[in-house]
C-alpha positions as CSV (number, residue, x, y, z in Angstrom):
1,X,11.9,-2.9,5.4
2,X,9.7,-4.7,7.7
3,X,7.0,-3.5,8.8
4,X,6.4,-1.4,12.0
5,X,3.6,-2.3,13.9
6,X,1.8,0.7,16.1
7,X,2.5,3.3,13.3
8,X,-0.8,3.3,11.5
9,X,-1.7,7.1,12.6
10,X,1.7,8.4,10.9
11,X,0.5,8.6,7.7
12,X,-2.8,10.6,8.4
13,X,0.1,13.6,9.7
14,X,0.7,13.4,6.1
15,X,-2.3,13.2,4.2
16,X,-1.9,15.3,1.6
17,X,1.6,14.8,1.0
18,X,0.9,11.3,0.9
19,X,-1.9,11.5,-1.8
20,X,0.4,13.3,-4.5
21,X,3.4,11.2,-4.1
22,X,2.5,7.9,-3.2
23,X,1.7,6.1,-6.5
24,X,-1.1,4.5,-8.2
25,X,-1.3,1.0,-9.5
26,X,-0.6,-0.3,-13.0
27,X,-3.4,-0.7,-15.3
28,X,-2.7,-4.6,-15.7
29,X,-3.2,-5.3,-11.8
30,X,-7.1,-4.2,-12.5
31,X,-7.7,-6.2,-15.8
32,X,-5.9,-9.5,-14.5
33,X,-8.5,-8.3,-11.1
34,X,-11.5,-7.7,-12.8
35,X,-10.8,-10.9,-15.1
36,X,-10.9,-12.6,-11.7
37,X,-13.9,-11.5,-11.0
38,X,-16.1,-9.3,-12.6
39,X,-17.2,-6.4,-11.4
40,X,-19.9,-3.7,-12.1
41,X,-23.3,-1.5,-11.1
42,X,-24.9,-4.5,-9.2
43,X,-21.4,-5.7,-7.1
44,X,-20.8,-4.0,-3.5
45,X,-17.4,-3.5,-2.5
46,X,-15.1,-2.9,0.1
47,X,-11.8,-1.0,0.0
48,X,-10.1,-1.8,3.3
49,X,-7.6,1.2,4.3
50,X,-8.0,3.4,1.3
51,X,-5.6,5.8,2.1
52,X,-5.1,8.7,-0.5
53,X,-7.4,7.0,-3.0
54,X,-4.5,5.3,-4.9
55,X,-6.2,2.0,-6.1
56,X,-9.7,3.4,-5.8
57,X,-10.8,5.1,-9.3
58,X,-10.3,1.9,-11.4
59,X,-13.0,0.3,-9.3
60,X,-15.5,3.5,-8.7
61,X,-15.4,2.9,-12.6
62,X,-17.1,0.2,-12.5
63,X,-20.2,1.8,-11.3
64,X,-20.3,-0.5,-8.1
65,X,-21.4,0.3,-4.3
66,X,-17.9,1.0,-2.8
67,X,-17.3,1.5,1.2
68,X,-14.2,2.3,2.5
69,X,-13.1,1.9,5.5
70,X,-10.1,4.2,6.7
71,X,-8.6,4.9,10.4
72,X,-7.3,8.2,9.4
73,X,-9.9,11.1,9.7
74,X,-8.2,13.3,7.1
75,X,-7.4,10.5,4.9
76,X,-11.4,10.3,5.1
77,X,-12.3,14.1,4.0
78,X,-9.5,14.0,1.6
79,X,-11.4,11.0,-0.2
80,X,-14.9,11.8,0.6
81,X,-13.8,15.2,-1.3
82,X,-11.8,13.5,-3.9
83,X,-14.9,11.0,-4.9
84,X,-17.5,13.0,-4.2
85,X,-18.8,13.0,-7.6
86,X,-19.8,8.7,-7.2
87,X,-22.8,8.3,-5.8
88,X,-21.8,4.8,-4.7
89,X,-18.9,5.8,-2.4
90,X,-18.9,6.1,1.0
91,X,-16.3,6.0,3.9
92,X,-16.3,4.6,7.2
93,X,-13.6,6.1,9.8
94,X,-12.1,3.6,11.6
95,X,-10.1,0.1,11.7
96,X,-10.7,-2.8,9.9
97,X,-10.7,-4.7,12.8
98,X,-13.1,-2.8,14.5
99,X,-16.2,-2.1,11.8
100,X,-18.8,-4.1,12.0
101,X,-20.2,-5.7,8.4
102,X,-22.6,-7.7,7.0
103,X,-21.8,-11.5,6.0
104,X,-22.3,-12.9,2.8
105,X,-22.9,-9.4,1.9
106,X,-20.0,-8.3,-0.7
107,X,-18.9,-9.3,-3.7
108,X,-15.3,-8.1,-3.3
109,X,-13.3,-6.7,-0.5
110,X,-9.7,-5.3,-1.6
111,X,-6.8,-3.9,0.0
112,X,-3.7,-1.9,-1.3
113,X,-0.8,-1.6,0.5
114,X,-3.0,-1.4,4.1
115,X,-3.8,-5.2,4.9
116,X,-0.4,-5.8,6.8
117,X,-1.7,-3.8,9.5
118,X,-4.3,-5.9,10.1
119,X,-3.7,-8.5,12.5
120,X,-4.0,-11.9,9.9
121,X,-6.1,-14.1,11.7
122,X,-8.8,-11.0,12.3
123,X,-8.4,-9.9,8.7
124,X,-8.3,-12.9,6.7
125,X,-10.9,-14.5,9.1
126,X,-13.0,-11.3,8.7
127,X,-12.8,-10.8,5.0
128,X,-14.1,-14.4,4.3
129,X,-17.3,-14.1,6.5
130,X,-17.8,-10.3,4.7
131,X,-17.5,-12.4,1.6
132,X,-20.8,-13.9,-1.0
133,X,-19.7,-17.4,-1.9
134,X,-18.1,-17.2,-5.3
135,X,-16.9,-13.4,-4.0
136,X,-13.6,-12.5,-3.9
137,X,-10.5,-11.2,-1.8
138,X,-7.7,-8.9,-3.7
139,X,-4.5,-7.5,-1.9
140,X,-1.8,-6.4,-3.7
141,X,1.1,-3.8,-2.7
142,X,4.1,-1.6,-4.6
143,X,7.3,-3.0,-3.4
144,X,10.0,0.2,-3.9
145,X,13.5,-1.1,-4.6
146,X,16.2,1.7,-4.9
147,X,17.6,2.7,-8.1
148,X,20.2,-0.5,-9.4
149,X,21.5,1.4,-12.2
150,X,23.5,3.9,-9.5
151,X,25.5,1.6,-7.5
152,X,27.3,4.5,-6.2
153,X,24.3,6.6,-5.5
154,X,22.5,3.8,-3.7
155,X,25.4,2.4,-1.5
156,X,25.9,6.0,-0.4
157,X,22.1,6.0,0.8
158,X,22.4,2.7,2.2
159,X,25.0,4.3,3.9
160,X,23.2,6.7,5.8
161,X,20.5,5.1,6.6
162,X,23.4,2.8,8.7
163,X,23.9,6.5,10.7
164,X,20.4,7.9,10.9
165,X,17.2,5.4,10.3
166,X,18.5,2.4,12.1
167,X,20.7,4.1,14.5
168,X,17.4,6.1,15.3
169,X,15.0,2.6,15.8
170,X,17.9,1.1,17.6
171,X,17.9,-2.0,14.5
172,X,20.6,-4.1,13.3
173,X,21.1,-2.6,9.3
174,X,19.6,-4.5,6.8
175,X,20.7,-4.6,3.3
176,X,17.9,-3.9,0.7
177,X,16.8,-7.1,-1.2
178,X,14.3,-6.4,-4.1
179,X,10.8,-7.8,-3.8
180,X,10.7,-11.7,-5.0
181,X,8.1,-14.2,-6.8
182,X,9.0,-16.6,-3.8
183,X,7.4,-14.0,-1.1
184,X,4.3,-13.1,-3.4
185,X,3.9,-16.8,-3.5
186,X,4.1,-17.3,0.1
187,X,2.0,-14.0,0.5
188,X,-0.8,-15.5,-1.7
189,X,-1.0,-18.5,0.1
190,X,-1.7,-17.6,3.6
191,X,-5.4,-17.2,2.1
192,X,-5.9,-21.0,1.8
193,X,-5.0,-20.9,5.8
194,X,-8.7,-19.4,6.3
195,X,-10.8,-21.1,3.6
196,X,-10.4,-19.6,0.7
197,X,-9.7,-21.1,-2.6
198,X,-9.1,-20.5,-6.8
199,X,-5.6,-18.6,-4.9
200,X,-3.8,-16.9,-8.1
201,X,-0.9,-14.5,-8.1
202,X,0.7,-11.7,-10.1
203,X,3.8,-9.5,-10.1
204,X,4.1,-6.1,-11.8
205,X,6.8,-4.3,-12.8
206,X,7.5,-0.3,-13.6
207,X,10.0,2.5,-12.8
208,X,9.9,5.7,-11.2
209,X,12.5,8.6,-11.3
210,X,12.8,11.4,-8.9
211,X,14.7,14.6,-8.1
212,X,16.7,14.9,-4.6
213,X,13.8,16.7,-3.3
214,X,10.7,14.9,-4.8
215,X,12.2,11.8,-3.5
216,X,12.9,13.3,0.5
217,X,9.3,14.3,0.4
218,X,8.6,10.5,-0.9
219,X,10.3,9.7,2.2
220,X,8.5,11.9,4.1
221,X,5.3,9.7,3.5
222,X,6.7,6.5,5.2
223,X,5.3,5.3,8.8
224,X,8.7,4.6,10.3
225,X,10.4,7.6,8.4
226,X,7.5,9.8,10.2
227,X,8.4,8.3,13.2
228,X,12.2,10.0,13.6
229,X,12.8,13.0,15.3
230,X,12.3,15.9,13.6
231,X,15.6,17.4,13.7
232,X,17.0,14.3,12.9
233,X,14.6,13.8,10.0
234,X,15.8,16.7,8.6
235,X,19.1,16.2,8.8
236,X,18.8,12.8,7.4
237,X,16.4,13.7,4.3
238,X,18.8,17.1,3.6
239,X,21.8,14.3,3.2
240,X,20.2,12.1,0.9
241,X,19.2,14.9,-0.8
242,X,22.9,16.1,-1.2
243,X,23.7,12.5,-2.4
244,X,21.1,12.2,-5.0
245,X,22.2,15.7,-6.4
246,X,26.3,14.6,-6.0
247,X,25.6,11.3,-8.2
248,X,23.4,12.9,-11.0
249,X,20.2,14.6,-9.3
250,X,17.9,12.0,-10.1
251,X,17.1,8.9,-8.6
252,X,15.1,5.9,-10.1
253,X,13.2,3.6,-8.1
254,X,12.3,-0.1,-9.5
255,X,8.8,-0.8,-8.1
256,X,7.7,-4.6,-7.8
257,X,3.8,-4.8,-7.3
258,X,2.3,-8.3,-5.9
259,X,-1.2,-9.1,-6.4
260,X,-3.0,-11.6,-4.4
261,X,-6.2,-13.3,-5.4
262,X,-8.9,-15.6,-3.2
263,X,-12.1,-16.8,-3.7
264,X,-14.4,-17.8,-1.2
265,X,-16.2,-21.3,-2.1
């Protein structure tokens, strides 16, 4: 689903929520990352919309000087709790857009699944001036796809979000298409738009399986899911939950994770 622009404070309603179910990243994003470019005690950092701290321990690891910057304030304390114990890490409260940083200062500056609400031409514009020559610029996302080995189950979801999610948002319905190489392709090469060069790509893949109600409180996590009503919410996440639990009680979701690389010259 596209996203929605203007829902960026949903997800702090959510904060904890969001930090136990919204998953990490696999380990072979960060060793094809830090083969790119290599990072440790000396290398300062920036994390741009950390979130609940997803994509951030791989990289504390490293021993580097890591700032993230995060517009929502509990997102903030939940992280500024959560990595207290690296002396390195610090947050800033506040978007992107917005902070003010140092350029040439920083050897990488990475995003998960928080650069698309960035305005491009700011962020990408931005993140080069941020940048050392020879640093680098990392964004990658998780892609969900919903589970292909229950036709059944999923056409009955796709079904109702037909009656309650684009009903609600007052969209034409969409039928899911699973993340492709040609838009992490596309995705990588907006970077050469603003300067940057050595562009490489990746794509990941894993599974994830959840009950009826793990997977409504998955839901729960999403901007534009946030956004509904809340009876109608309910109503909506309480039938999916019924479907899941009618077509076996578990559903499995087939991730697709991108991972864009840049360098600035």
């Amino acid at each position: 689903m596209p996203v929605m622009k203007g829902l960026e404070w949903t997800f702090d309603t959510v904060a904890p929520t969001y930090e136990k179910l919204r998953p990490g990243y696999v380990e072979e994003l960060y060793q094809r990352l830090f083969d790119y470019i290599a990072v440790d005690e000396k290398s300062r950092v920036v994390e741009v919309g950390i979130g609940g701290g997803q994509a951030t321990p791989p990289v504390l690891r490293t021993g580097c000087e890591l700032t993230a910057v995060e517009y929502g304030t509990h997102f903030s304390e939940l992280c500024m709790e959560k990595f207290r114990s690296y002396p390195g890490f610090s947050v800033i409260t506040g978007k992107f857009e917005d902070v003010a940083f140092e350029d040439n200062a920083f050897d990488l500056v990475y995003s998960a699944s928080a650069f698309h609400w960035v305005p491009e031409e700011i962020g990408y514009t931005k993140v080069f001036s941020m940048l050392k020559s020879g640093g680098a610029f990392a964004r990658f996302a998780n892609h969900p796809f919903r589970d292909k080995g229950n036709p059944a189950l999923s056409e009955e979801i796709h079904r109702l979000y037909g009656m309650y999610y684009y009903k609600f948002h007052h969209r034409k319905q969409e039928t899911p298409v699973e993340y492709s190489e040609e838009k992490a392709v596309n995705r990588a090469g907006i970077a050469e738009k603003y300067g940057f060069t050595d562009i490489q790509y990746a794509l990941f893949r894993r599974t994830r399986t959840f009950s009826a109600k793990e997977y409504s409180a998955l839901l729960g996590t999403y901007s534009d899911h946030i956004a509904i009503e809340e009876m109608l919410r309910a109503e909506f996440f309480a039938r999916i939950e019924e479907a899941i639990d009618s077509h076996g009680g578990t559903i499995t979701i087939y991730d697709t994770i991108d991972l864009q690389l840049a360098r600035k010259p």
